[in-house]
VEXRONU-203448 format. One record per atom (N, C-alpha, C, O): x, y, z. Coordinates in pm, whole numbers, plus 32768, in hexadecimal, padded with zeros to 4 digits. Example, Ala and Ser with C-alpha at 12.3 -4.5 7.8 and 13.67 -1.06 7.14 Angstrom:
85277DC7830C
84CE7E3E830C
85287EB6830C
85907EB4834E
85057F1F82C4
85577F9682CA
850A80038313
853D80728324
REM end
This chain:
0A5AE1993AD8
0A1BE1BF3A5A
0A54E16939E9
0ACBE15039D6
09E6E13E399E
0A49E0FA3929
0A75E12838C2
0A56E1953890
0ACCE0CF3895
0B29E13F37FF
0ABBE123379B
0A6FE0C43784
0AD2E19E376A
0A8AE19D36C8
0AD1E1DC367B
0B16E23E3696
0AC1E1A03605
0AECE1CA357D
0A62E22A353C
09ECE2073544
0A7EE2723516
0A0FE2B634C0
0A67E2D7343B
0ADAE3043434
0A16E2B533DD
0A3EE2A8333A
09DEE2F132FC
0969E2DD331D
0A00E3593291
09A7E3BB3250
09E6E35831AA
0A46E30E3194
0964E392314C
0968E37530C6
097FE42D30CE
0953E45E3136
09C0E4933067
09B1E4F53020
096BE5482FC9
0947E5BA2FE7
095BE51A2F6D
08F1E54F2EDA
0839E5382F40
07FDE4D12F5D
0823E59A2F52
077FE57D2F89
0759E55F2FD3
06E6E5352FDD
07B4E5683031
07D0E540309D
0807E59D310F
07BDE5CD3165
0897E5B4310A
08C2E62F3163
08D3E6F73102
08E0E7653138
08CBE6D73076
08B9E7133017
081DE6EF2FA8
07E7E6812F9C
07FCE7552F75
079FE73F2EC0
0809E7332E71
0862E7882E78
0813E6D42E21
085AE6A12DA7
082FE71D2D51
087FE75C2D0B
07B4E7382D5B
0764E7BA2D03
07C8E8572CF1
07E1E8A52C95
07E8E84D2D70
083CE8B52DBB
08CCE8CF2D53
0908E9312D25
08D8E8592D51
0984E8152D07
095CE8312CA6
0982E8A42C93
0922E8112C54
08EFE8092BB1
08C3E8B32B88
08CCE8D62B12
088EE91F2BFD
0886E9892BC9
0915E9D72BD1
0934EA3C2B93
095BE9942C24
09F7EA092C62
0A35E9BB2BD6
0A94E9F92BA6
0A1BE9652BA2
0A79E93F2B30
0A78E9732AA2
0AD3E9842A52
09CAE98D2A99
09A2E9C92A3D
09C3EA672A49
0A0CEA9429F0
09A5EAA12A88
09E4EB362AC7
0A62EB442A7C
0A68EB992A23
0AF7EAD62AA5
0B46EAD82AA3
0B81EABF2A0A
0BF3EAE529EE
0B20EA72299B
0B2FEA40293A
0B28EAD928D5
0B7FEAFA2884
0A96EB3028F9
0A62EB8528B7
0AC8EC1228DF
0ACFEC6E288E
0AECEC14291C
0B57EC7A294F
0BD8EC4528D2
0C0FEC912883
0BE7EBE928D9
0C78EBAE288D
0C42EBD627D6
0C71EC262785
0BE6EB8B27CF
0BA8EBCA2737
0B77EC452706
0BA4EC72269C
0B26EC7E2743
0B10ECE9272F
0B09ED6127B9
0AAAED692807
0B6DEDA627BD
0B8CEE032831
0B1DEE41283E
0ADCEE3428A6
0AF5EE8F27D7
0AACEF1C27D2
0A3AEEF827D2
09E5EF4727FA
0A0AEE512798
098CEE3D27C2
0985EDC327FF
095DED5E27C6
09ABEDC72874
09DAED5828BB
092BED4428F1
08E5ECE328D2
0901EDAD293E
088FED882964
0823ED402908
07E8ECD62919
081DED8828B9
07ACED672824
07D6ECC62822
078DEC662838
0832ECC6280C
0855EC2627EE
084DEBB42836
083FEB41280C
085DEBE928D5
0839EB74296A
07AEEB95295C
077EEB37299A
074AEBDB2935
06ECEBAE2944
06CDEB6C28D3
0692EB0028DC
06E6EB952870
06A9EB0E2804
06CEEA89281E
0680EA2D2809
074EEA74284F
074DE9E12851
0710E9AB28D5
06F4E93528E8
06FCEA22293D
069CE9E829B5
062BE9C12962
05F9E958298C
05EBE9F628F0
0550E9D428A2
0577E988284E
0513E9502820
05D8E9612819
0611E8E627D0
05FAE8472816
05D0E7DF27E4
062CE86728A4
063BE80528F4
05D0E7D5294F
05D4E7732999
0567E832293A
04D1E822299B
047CE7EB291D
041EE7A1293A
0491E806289A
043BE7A0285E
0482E73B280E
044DE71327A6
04E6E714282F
051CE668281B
0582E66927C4
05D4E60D27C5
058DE6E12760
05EBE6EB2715
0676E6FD272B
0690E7512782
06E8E6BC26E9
0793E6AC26E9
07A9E71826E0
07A1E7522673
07D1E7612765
0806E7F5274C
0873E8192708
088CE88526D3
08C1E79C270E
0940E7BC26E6
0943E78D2641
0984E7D525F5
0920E7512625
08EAE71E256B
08E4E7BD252F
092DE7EA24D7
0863E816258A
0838E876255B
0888E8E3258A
086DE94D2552
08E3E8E925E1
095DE95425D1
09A9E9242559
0993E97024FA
09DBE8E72545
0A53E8BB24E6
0A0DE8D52459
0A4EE8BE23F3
09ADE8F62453
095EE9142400
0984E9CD23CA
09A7E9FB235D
0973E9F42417
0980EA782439
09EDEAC4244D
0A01EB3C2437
0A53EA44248F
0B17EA78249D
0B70EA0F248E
0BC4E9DB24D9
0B40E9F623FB
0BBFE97D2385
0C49E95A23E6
0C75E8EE240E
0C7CE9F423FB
0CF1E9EB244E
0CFEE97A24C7
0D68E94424E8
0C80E9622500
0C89E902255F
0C4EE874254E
0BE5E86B250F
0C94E7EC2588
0C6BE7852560
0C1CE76A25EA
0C23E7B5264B
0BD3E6F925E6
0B86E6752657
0BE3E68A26D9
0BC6E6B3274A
0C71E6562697
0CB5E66026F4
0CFDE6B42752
0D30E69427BD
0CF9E7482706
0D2AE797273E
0CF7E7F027AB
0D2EE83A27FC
0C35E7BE2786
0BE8E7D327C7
0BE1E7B2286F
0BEAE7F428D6
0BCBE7112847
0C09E6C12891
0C47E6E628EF
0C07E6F42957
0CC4E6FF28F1
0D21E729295D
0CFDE79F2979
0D24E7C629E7
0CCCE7D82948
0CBDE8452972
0C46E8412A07
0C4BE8892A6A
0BDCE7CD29E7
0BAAE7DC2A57
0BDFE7532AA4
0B9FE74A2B0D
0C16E7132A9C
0C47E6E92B0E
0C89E71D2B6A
0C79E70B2BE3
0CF3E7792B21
0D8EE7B02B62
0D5CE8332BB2
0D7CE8462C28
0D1DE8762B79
0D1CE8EB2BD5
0CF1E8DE2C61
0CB4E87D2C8E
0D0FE9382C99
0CF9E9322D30
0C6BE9822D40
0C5EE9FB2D2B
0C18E9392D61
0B97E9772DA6
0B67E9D92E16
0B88E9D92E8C
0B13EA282DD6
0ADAEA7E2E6E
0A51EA362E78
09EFEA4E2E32
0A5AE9E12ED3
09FDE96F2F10
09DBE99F2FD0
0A15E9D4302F
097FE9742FB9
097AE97C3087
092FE8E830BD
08E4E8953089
095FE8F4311F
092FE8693173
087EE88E3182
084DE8FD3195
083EE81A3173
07C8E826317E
0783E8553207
07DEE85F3259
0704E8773243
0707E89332BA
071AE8403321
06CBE7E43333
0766E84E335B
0755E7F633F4
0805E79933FA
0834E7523453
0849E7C93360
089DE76E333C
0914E79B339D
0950E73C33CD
0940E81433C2
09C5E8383400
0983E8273494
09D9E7FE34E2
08F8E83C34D7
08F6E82F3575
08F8E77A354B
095DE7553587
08D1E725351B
08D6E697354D
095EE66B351D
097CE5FE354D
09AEE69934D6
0A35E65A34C2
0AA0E6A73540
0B13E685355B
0A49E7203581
0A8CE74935EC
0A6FE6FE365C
0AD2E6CD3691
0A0CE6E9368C
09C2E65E36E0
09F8E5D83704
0A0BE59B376D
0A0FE5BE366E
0A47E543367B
0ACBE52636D9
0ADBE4D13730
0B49E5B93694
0BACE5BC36CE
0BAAE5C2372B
0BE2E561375E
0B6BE6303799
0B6BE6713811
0B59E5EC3838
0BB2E5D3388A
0AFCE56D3822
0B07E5083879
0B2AE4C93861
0AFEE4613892
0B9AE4BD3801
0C02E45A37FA
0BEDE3D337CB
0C24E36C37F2
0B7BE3E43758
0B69E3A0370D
0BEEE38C368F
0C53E3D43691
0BD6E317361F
0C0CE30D35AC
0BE3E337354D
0B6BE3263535
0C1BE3673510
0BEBE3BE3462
0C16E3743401
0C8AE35533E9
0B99E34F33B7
0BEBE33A333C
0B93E34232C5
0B19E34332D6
0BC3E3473256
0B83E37031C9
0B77E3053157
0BE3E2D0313C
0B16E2DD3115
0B36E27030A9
0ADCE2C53032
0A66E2E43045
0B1EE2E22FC4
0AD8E3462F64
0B2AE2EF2ED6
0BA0E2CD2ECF
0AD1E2DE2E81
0AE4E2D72DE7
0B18E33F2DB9
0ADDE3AB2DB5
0B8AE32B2D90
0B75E3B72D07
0C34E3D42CDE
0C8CE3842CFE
0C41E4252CAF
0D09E4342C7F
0D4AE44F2CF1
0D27E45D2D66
0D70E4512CDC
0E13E48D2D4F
0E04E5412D7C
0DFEE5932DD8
0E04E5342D21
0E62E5E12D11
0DA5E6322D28
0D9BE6A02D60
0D42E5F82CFF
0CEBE61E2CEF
0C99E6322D77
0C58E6952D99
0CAFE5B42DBE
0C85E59D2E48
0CB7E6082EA7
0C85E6592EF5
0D4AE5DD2E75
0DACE6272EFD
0DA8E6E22F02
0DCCE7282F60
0D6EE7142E73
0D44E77D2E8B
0CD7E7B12EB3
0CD7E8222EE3
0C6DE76C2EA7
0BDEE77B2EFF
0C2EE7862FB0
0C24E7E72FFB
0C6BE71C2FC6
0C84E7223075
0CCDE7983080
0CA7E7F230CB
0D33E7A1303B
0D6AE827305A
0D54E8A73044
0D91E9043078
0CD7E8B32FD7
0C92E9442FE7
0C28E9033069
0C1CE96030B9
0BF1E8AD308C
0B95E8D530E7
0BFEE8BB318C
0BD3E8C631FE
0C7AE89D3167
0CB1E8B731E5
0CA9E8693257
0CBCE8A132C3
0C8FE7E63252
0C97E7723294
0CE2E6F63282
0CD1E6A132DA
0D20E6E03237
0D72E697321C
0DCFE64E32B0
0DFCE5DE32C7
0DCDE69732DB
0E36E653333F
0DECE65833D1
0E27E66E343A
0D54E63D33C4
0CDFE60E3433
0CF3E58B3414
0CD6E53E3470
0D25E550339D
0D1CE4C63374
0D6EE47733AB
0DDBE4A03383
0D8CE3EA3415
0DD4E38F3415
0DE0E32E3383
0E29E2CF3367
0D79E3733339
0DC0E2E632BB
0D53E31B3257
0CDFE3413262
0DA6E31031F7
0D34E345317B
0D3FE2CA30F7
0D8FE26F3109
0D10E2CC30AD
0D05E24B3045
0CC0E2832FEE
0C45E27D2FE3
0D29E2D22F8F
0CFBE2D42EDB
0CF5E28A2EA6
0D53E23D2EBA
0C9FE2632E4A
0C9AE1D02E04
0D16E1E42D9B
0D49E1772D7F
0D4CE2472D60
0D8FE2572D18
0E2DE21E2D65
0E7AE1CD2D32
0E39E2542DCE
0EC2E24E2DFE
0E99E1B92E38
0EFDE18B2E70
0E35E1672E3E
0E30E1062E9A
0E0CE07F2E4F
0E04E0192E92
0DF4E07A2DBA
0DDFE0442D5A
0D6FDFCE2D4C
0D75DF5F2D17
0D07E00F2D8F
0C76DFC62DB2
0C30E0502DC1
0C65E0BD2DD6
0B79E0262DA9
0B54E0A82DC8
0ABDE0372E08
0AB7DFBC2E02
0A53E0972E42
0A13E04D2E7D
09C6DFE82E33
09CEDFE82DB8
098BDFA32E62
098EDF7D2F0D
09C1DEFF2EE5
097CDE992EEC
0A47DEFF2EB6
0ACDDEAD2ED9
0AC5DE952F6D
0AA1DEE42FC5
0AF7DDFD2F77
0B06DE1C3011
0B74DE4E306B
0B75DE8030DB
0BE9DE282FF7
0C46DE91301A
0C54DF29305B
0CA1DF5E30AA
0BF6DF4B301E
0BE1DFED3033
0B94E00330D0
0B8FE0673117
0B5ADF7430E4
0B34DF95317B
0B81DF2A31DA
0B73DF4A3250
0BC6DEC331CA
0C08DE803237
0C81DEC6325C
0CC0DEBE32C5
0C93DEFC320B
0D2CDF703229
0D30DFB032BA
0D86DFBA3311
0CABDFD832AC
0CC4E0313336
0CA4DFD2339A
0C95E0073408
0C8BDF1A3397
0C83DEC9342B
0D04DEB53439
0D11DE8D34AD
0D53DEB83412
0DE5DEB33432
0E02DEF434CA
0E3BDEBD3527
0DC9DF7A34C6
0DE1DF9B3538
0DB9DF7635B9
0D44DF5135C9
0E03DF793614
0DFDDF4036A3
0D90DF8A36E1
0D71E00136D8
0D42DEFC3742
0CDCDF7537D0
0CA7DF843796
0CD7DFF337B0
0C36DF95371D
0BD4DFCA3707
0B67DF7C370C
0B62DF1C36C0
0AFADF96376A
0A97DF4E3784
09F3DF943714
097CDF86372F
0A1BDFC036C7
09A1DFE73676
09AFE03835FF
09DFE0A73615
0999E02635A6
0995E0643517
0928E0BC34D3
08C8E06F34CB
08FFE13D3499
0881E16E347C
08D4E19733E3
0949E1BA33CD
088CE18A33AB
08A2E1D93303
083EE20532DB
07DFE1B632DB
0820E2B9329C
07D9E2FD328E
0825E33B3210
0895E36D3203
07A0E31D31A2
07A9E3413116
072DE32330DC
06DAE30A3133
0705E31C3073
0675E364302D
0655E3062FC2
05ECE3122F83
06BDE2932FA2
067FE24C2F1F
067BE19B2F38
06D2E1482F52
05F5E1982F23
05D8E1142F4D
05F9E0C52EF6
0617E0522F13
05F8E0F32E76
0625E08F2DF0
06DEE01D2E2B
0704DFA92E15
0724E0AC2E87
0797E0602E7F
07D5E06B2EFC
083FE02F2F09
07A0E0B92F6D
07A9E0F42FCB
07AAE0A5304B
0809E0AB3099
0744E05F305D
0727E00E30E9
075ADF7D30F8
0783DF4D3162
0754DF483092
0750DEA7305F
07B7DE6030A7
07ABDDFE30F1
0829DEA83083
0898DE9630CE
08C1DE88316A
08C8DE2B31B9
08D5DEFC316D
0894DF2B3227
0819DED33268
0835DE9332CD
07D1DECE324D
0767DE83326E
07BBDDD5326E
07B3DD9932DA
07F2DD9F3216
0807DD193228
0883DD3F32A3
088ADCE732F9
08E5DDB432B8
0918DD93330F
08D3DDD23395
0925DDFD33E5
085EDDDD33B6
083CDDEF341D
081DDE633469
07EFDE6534DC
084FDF0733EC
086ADF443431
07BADFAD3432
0756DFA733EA
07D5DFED348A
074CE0583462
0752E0B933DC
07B1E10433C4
06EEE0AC3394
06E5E0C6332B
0697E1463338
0630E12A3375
069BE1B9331E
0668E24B330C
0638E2653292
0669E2123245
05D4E2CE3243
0592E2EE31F7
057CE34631D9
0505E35431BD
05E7E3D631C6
05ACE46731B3
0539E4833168
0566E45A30FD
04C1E4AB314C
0444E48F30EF
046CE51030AD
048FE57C30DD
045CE4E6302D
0467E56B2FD5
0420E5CF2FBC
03ACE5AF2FA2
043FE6712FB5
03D9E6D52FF1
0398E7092F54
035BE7732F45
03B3E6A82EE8
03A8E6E82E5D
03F6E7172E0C
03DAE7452D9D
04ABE7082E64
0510E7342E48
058CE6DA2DDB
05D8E70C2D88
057CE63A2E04
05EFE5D82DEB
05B3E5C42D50
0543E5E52D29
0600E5952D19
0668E5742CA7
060DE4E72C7B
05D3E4C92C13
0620E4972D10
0606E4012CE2
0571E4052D0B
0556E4492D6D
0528E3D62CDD
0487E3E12D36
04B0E3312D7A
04E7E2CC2D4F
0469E3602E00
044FE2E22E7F
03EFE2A22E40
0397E2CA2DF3
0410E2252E73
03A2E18B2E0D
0398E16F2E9C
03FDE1472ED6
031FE17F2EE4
0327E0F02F6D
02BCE0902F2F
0288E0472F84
0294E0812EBA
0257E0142EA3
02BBDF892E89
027CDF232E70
0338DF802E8C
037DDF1F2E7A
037ADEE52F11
036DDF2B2F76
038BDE462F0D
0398DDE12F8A
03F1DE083008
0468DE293003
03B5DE01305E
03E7DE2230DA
044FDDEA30D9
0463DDF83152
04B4DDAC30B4
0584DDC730D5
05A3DE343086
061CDE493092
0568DE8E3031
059EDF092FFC
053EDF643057
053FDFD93033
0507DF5130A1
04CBDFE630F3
0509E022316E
04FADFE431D7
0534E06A316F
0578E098323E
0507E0683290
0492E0453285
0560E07832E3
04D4E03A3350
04B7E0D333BA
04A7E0B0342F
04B2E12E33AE
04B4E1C733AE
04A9E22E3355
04FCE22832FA
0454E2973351
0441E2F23304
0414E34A3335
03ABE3473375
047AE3DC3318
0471E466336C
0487E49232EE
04C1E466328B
0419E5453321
0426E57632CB
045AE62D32EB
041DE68F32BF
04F6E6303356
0559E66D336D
05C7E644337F
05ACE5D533AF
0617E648337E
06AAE63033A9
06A6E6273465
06D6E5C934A4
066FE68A3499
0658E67434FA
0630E62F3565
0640E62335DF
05DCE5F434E2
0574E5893563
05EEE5193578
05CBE4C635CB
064BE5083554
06BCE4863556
06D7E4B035EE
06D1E452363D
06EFE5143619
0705E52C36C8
06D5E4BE36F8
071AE45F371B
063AE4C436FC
05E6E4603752
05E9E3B63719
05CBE363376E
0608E388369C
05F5E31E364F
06A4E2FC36D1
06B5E2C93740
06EBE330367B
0772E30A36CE
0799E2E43752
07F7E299376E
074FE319379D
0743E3303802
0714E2AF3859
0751E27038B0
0670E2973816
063EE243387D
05F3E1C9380F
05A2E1703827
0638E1F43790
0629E14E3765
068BE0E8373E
06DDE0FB36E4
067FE0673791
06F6E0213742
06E5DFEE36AE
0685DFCD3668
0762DFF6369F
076FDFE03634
073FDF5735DD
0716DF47356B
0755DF0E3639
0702DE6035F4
0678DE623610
0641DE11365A
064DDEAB35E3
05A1DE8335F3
0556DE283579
04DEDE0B3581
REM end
């Protein structure tokens, strides 16, 4: 059997970024106003569905708090997030057959590493790559030759959701490129009208279907 590496992107991928952005807001409106904590996560959920700076328009409302205090506030907290469907049986999959794990995600430190550890996978990973802790973010190529370092591996797949910055990379090194299609949920809207070296050369629309992609396609096609 040959070795494979399998590489996940995060945000929209094995999680909704959407997901993150409401557990933060939750967490923000609880901190400002206790007693009307609810009243207040939903306004800025309706703040934030029609385009407007939620946070301009809190600080508006609680002087006491600045941009920045905001800020941290949603980075730092720890999220009640869940893996998307299909996300804990195929990262269980992978292991059971003794595949490689690994993660390449944009975003802070402290911010990242608490998404993995409320959703409790963190250490399915042979190698993870914050752009923050790794001082490139994609599609640096850094962020993807890192993991050819390793020995024996006869095939590479990376599965993540944004073509703007997502494939380009992977694709020049050869590897299989994956495409979660977005269900109406992500953050970033998918462009496949840009030139085929930014497109995967695959597109599923479960986590699941990667069983069969993995399985019986190579990776250099």
């Amino acid at each position: 059997m040959k070795a494979k590496y399998i590489i996940f992107d995060l945000d929209d991928t094995l999680i909704y970024e959407i997901d993150y952005l409401r557990s933060a807001y939750k967490n923000i409106a609880e901190i400002l106003d206790k007693t009307n904590s609810e009243i207040l996560f939903q306004r800025m959920l309706m703040l934030y569905n029609t385009q407007e700076n939620v946070f301009d328009r809190l600080i508006e409302d609680y002087p006491e708090y600045s941009i920045s205090n905001l800020l941290d506030m949603y980075r730092n907290h720890f999220p009640n997030i869940r893996l998307n469907d299909g996300g804990k049986e195929i990262l269980t999959y992978c292991k059971v057959n003794n595949y490689k794990l690994g993660l390449i995600t944009d975003g802070r430190s402290i911010t990242q590493r608490n998404k993995l550890k409320a959703l409790g996978i963190e250490n399915f990973f042979d190698k993870i790559i914050i752009s923050e802790e790794f001082g490139s973010s994609k599609p640096n190529e850094r962020n993807f030759k890192d993991f050819c370092t390793t020995k024996d591996i006869d095939e590479y797949f990376y599965i993540a959701d944004n073509p703007k910055k997502d494939f380009i990379t992977p694709n020049k090194l050869d590897w299989c490129t994956i495409c979660l299609l977005d269900k109406g949920e992500n953050i970033h809207p998918q462009d496949f009208s840009l030139s085929q070296e930014y497109l995967p050369k695959f597109r599923v629309k479960e986590l699941i279907e990667l069983k069969e992609l993995i399985n019986n396609i190579n990776s250099r096609v």
